[in-house]
MDTraj code that builds the backbone (N, CA, C; nanometers):
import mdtraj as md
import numpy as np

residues = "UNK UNK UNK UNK UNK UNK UNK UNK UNK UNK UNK UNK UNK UNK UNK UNK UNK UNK UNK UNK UNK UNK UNK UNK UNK UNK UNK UNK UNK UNK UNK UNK UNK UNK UNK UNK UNK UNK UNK UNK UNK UNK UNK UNK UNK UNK UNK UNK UNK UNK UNK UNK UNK UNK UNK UNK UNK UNK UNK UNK UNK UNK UNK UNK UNK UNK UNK UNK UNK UNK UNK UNK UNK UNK UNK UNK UNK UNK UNK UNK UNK UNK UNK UNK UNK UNK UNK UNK UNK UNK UNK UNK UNK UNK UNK UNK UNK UNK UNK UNK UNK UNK UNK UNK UNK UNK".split()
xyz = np.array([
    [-0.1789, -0.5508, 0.8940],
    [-0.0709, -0.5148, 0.9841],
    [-0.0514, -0.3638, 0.9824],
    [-0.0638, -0.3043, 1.0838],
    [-0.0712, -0.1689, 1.0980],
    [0.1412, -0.1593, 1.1398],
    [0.2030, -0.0191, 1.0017],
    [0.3025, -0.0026, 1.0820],
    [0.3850, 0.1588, 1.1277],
    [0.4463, 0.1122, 1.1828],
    [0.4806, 0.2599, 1.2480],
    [0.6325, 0.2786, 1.1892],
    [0.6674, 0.4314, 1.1434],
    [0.8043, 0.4850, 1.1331],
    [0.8398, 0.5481, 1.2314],
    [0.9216, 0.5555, 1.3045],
    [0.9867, 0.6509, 1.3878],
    [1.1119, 0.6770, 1.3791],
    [1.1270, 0.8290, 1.3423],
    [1.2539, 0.9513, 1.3337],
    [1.2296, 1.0133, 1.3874],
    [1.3665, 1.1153, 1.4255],
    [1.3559, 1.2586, 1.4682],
    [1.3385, 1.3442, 1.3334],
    [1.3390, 1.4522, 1.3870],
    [1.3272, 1.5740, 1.2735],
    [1.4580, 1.6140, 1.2665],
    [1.5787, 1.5899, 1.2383],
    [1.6728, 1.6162, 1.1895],
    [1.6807, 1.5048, 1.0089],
    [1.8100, 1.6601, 0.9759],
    [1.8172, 1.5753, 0.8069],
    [1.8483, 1.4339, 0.8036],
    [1.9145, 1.3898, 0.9045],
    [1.9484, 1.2131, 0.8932],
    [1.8253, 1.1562, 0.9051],
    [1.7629, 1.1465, 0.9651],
    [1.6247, 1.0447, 1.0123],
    [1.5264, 1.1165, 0.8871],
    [1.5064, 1.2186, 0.8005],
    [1.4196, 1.2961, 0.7155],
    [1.4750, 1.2239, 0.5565],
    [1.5561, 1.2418, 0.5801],
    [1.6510, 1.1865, 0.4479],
    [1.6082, 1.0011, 0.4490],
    [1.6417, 0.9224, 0.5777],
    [1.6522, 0.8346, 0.5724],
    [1.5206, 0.8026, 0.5427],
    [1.3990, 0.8262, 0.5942],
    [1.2409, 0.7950, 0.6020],
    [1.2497, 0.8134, 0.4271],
    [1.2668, 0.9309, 0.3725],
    [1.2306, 0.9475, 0.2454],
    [1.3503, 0.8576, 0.1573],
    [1.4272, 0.8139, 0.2143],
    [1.5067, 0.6900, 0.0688],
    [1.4133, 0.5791, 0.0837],
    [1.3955, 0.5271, 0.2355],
    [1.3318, 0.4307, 0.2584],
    [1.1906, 0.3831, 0.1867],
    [1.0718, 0.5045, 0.1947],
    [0.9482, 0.5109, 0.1621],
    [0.9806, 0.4715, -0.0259],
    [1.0773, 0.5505, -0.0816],
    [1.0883, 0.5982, -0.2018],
    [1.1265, 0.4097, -0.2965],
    [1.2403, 0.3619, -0.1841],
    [1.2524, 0.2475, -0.2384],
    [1.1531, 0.1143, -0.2058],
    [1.0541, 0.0904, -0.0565],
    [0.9897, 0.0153, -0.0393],
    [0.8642, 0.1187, -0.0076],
    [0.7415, 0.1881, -0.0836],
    [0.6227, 0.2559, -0.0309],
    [0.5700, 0.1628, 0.0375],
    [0.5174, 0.2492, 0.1715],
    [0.4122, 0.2161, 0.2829],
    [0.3665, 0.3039, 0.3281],
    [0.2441, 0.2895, 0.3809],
    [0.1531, 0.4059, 0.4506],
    [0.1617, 0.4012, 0.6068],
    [0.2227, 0.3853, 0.6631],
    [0.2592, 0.4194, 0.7920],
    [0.2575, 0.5363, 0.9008],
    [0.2668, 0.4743, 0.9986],
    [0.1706, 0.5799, 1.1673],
    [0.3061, 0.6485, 1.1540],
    [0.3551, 0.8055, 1.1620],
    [0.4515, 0.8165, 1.2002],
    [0.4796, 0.9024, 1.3504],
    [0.6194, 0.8570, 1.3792],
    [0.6221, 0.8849, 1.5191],
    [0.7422, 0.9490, 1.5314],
    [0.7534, 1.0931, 1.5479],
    [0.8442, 1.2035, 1.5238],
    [0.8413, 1.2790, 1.6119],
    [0.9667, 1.3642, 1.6394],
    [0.9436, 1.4641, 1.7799],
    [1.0921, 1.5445, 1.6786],
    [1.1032, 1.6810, 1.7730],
    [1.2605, 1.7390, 1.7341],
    [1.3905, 1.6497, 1.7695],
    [1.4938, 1.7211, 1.6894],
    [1.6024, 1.6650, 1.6862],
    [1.6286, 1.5824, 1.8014],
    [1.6760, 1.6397, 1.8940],
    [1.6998, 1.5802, 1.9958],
    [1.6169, 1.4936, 2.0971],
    [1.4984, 1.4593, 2.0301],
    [1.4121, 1.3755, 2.0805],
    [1.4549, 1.2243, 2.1006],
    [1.5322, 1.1548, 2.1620],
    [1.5664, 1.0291, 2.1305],
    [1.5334, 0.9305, 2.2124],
    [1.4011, 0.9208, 2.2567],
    [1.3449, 0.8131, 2.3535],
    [1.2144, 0.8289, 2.2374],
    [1.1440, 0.8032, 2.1334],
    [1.0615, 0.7954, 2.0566],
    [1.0335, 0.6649, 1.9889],
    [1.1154, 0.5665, 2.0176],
    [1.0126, 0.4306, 2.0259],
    [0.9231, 0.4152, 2.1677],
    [0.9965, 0.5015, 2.2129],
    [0.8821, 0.4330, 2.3974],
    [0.7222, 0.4782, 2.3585],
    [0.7158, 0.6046, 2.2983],
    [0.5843, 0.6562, 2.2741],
    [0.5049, 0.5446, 2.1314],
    [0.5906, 0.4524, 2.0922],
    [0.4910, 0.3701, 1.9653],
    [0.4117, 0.2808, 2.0389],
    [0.2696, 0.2908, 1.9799],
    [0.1525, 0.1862, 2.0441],
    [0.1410, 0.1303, 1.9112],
    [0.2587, 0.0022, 1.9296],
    [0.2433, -0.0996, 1.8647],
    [0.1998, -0.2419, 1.9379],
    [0.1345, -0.3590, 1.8742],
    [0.1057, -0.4790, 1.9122],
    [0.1516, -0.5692, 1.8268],
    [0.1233, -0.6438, 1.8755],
    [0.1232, -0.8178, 1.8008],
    [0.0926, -0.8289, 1.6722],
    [0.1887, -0.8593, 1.6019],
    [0.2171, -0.8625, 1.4157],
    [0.2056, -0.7005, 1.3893],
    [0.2471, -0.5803, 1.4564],
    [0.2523, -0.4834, 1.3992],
    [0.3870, -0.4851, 1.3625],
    [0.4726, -0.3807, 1.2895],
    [0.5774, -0.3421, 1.2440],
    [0.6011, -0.2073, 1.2492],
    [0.7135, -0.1762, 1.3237],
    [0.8163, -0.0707, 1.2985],
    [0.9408, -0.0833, 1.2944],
    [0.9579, 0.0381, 1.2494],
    [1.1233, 0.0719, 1.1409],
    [1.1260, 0.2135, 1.2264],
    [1.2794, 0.2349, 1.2751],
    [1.3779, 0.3058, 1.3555],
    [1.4623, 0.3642, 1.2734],
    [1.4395, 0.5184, 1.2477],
    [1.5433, 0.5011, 1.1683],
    [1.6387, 0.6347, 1.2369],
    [1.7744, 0.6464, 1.2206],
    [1.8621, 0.7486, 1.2767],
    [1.8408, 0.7729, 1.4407],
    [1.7968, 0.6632, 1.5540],
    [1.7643, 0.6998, 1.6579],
    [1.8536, 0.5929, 1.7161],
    [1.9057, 0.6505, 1.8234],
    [2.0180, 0.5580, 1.8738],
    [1.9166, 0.3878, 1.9546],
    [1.9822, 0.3160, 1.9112],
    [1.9351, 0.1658, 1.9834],
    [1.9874, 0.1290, 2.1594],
    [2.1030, 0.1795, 2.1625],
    [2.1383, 0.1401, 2.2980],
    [2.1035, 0.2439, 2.4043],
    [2.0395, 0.3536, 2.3552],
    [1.9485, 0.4382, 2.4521],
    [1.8037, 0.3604, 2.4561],
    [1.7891, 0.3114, 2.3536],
    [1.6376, 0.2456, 2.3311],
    [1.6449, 0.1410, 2.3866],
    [1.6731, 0.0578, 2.4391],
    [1.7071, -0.0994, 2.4547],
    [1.5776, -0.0978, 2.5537],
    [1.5092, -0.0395, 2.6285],
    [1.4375, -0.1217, 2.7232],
    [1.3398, -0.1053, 2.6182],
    [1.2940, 0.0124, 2.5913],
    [1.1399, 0.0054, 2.4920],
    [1.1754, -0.0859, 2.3724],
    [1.2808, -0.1234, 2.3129],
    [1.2972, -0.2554, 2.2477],
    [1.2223, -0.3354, 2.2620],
    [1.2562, -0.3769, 2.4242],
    [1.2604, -0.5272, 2.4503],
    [1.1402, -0.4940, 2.4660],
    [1.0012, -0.3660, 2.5336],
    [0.8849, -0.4144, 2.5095],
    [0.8327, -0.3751, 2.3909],
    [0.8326, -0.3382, 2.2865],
    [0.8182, -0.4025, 2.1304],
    [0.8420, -0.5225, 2.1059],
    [0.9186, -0.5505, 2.1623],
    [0.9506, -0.7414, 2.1174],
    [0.9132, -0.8236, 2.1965],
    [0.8255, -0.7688, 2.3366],
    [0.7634, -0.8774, 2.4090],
    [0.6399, -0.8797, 2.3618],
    [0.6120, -0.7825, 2.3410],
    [0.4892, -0.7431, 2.2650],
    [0.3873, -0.8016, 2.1101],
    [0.5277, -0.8535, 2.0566],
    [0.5173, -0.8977, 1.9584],
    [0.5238, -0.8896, 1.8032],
    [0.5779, -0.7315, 1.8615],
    [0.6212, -0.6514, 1.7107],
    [0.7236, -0.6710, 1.6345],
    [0.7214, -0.6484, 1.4772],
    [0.8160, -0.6990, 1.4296],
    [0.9010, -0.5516, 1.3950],
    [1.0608, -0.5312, 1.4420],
    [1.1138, -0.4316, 1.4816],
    [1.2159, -0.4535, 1.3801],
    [1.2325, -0.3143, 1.2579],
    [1.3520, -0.2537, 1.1972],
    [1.4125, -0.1319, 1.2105],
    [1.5584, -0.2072, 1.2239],
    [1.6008, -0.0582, 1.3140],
    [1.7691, -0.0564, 1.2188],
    [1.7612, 0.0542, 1.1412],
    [1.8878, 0.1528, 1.0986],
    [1.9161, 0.2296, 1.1869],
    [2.0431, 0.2185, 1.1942],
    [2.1701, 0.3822, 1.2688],
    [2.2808, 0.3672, 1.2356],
    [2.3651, 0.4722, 1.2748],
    [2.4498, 0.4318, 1.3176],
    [2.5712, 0.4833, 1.4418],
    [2.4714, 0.5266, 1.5326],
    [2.4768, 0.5098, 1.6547],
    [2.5455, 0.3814, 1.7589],
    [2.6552, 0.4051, 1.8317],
    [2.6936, 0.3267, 1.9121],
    [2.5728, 0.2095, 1.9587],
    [2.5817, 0.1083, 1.9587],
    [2.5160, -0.0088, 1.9823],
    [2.5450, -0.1561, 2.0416],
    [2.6497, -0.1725, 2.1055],
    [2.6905, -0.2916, 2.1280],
    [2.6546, -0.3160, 2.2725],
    [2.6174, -0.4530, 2.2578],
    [2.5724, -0.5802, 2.1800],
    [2.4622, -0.5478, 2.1139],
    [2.4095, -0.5824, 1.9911],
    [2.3446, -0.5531, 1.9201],
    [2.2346, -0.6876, 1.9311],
    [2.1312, -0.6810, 2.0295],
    [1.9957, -0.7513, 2.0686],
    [2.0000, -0.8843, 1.9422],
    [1.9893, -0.9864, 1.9494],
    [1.9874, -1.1054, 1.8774],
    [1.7952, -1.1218, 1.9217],
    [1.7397, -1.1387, 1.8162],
    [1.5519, -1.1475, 1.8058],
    [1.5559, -1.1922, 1.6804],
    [1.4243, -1.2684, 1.7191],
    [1.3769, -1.3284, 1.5517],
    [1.2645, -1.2079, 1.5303],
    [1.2046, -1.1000, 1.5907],
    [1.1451, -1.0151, 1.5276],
    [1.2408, -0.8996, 1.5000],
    [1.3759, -0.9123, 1.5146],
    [1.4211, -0.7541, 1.4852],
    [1.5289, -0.7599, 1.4330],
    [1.5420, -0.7129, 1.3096],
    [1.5855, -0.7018, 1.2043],
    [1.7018, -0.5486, 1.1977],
    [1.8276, -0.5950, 1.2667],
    [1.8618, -0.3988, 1.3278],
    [2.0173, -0.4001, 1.1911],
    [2.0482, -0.2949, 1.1471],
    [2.1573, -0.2625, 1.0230],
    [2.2064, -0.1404, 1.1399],
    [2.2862, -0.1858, 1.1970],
    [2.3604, -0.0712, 1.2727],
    [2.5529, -0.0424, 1.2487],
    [2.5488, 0.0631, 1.1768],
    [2.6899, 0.0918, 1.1396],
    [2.7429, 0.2322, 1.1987],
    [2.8359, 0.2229, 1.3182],
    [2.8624, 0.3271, 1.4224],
    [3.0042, 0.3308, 1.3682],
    [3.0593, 0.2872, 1.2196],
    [3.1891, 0.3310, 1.1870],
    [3.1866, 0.3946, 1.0673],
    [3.1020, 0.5297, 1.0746],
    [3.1183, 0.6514, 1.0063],
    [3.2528, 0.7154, 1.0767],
    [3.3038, 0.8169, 1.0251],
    [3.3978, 0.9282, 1.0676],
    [3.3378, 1.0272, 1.1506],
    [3.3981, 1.0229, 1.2939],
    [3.3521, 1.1107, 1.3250],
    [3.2472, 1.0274, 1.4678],
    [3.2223, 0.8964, 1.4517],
    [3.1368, 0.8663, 1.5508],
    [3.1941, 0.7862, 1.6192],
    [3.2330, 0.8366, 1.7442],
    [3.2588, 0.7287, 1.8385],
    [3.1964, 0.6337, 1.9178],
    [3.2243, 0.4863, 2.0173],
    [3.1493, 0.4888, 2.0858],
    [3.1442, 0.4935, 2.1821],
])
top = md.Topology()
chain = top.add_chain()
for i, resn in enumerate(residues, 1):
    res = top.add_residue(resn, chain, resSeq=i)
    for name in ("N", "CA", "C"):
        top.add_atom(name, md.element.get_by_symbol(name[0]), res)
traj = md.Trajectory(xyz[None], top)
């Protein structure tokens, strides 16, 4: 199973990749642009039984390239905590979204 990380280059998504790697290691495709890059699942060429993990990139900007990751057949983890509601119900996607930090509205 080939899998993919995708962050931006800001300290949230840099920080988050490196707790992540540190507590579960994997060798993974990564898929990164600058800060303000936030359409960067659309660019993952993932397939069927691949896996990616989202991390610090908003989901409800992402929602269409979601849904083709998940038609697709990928199995999709996604941290934020970025405004998100409704939060996509899938048996491939696995999303921890908490948008009640201080400071974040939605």
């Amino acid at each position: 199973m080939t899998c993919h990380d995708v962050f931006n280059g800001d300290a949230d998504g840099l920080c988050a990749l490196h707790q992540l790697r540190l507590a579960a290691p994997r060798n993974c495709n990564l898929v990164t642009g600058p800060k303000r890059d936030v359409h960067l699942p659309a660019r993952v060429d993932a397939g069927e039984g691949n896996g990616v993990t989202v991390l610090d990139i908003s989901l409800d900007v992402n929602r269409a390239a979601l849904d083709v990751l998940l038609a697709r057949g990928v199995h999709v983890t996604w941290f934020d905590h970025h405004y998100a509601d409704p939060v996509p119900v899938h048996p491939r996607l696995a999303a921890t979204i908490d948008a009640a930090f201080p400071g974040i509205a939605p």
